[in-house]
BASESE-172234 format. One line per 8 residues: their letters; for each residue x, y, z of N, C-alpha, C. Coordinates in Angstrom, 3 decimals. Example, Ala and Ser with C-alpha at 12.3 -4.5 7.8 and 13.67 -1.06 7.14 Angstrom:
BEGIN
AS) 13.190 -5.690 7.800 12.300 -4.500 7.800 13.200 -3.300 7.800 | 12.850 -2.250 7.080 13.670 -1.060 7.140 12.900 0.030 7.870
***
This chain:
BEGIN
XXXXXXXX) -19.285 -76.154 -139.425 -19.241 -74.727 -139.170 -18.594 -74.040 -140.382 | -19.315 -73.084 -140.958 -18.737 -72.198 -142.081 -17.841 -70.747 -141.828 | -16.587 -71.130 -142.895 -15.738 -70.188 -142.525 -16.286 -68.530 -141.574 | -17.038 -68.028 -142.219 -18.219 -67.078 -141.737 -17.911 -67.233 -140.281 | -18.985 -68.688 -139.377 -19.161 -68.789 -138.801 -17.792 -68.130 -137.699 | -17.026 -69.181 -137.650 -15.420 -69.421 -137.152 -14.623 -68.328 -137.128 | -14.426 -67.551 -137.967 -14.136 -65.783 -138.256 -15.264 -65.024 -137.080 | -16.393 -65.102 -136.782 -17.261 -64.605 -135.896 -16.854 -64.922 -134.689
XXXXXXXX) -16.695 -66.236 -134.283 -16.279 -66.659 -133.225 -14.835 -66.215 -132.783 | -13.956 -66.248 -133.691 -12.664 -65.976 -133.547 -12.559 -64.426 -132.694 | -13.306 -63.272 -133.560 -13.784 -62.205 -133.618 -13.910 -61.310 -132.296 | -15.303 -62.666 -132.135 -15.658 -62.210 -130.719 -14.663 -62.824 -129.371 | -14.036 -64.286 -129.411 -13.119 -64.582 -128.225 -11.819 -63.698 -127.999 | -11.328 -62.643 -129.061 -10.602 -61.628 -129.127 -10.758 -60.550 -129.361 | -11.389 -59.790 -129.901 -12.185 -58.397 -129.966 -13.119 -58.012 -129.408 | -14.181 -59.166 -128.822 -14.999 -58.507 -127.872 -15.126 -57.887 -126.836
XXXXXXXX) -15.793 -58.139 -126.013 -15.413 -57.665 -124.619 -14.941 -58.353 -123.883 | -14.007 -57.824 -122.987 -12.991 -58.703 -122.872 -11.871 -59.111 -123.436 | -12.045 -58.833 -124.862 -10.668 -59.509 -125.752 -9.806 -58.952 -124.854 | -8.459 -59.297 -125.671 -6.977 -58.727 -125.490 -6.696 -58.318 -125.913 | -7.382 -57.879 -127.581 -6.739 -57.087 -128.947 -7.559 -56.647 -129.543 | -6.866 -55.460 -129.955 -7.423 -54.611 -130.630 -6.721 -54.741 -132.247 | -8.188 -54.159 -133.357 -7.591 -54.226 -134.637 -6.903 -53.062 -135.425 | -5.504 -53.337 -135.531 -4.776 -52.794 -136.204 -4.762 -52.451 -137.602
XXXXXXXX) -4.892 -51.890 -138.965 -4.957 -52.189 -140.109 -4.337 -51.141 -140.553 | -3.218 -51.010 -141.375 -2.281 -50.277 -142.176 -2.095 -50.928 -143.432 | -1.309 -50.062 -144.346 -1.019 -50.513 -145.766 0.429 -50.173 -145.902 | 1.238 -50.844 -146.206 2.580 -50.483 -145.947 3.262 -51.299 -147.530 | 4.630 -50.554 -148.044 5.135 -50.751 -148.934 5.377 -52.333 -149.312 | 5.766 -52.855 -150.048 5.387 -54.882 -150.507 7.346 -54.935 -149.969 | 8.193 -54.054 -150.167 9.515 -54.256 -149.265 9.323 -54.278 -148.190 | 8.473 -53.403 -147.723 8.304 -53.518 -146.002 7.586 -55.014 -145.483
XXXXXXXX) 6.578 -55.125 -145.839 5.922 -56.607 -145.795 6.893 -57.648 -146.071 | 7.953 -57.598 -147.047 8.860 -58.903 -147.443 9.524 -58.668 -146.409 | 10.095 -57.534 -145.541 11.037 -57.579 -144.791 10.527 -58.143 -143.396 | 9.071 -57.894 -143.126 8.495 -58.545 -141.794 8.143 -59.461 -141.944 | 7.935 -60.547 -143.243 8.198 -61.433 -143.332 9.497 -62.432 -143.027 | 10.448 -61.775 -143.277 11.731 -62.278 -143.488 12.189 -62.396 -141.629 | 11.610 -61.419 -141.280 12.038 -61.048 -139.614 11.179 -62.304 -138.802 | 9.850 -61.893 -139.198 8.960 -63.034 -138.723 9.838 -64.240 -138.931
XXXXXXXX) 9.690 -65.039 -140.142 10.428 -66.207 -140.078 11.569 -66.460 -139.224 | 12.558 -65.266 -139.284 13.657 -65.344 -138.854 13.704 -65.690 -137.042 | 13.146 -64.968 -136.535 12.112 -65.257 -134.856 11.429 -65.610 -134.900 | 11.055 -66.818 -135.829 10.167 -68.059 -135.418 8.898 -67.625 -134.759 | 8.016 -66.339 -135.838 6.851 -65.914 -134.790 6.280 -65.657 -135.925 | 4.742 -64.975 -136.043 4.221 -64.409 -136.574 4.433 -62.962 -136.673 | 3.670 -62.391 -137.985 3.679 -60.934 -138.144 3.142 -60.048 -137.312 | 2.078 -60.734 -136.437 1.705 -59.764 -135.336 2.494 -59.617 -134.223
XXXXXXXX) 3.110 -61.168 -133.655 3.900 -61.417 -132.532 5.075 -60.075 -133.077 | 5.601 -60.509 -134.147 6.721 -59.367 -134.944 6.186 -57.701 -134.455 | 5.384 -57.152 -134.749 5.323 -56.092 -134.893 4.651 -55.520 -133.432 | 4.043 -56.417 -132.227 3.784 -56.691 -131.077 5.281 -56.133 -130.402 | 6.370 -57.058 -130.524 7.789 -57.056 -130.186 8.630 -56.184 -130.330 | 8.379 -55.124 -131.663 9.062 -54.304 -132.426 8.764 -52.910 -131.597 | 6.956 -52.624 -131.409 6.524 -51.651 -131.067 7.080 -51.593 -129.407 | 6.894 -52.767 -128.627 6.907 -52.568 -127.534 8.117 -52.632 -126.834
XXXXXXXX) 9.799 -52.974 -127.672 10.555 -52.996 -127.192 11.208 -51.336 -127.291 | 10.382 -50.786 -128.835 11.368 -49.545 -128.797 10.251 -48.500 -128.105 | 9.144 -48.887 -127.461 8.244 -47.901 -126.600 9.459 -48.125 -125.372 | 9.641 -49.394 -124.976 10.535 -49.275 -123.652 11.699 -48.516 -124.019 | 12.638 -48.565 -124.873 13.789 -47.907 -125.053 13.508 -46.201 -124.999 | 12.593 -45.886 -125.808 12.237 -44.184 -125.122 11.556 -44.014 -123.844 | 10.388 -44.709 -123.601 10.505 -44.617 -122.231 12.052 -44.164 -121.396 | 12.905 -45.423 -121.769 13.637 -45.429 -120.707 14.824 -44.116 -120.656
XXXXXXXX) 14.434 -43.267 -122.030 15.541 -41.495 -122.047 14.770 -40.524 -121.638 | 13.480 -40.842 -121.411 12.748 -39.409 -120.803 12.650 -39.245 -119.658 | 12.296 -38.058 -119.131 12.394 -37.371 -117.792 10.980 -37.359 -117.459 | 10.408 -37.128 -116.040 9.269 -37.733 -115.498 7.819 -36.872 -116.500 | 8.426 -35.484 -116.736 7.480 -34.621 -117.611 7.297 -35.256 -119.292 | 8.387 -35.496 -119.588 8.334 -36.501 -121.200 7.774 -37.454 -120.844 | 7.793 -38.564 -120.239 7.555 -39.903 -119.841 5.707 -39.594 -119.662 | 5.326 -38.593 -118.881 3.824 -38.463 -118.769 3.176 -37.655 -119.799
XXXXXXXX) 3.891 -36.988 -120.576 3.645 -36.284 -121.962 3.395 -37.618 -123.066 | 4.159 -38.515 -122.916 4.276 -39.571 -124.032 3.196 -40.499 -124.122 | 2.957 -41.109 -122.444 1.750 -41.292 -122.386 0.869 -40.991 -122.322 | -0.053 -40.019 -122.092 -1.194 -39.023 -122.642 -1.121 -38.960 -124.133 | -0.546 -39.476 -124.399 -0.156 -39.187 -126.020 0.080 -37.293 -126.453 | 0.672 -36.381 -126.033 0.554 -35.211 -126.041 1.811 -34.497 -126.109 | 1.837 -33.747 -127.164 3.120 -32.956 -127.394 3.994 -31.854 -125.940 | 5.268 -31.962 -125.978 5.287 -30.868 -124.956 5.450 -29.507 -125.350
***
């Protein structure tokens, strides 16, 4: 099976329908990358697990200061 191939497959058992994930793609400073590197290693995870962990612990931490009108503003994604 050629790399090609295996990247397709990969592709589709996670991005398709059905996946679990969606693709992310940013460009971020080569300090910022050394530093999620450094974090990654440091928690024994990958850069996605890393930035998976990062996003979703400080979504819970605001979640958890807003009031029921912020909290449904935040999710809608929508300014108040």
């Amino acid at each position: 099976m050629t790399n090609s191939e295996r990247q397709r497959r990969y592709r589709r058992r996670h991005l398709g329908l059905g996946g679990q994930r969606e693709r992310l793609e940013c460009l971020v400073l080569i300090a910022t990358k050394r530093n999620a590197e450094r974090l990654a290693a440091y928690f024994e995870c990958s850069i996605t697990d890393l930035v998976e962990r990062l996003i979703n612990e400080r979504t819970e931490l605001i979640l958890s200061n807003l009031n029921n009108e912020e909290r449904d503003a935040f999710l809608e994604q929508k300014k108040l």
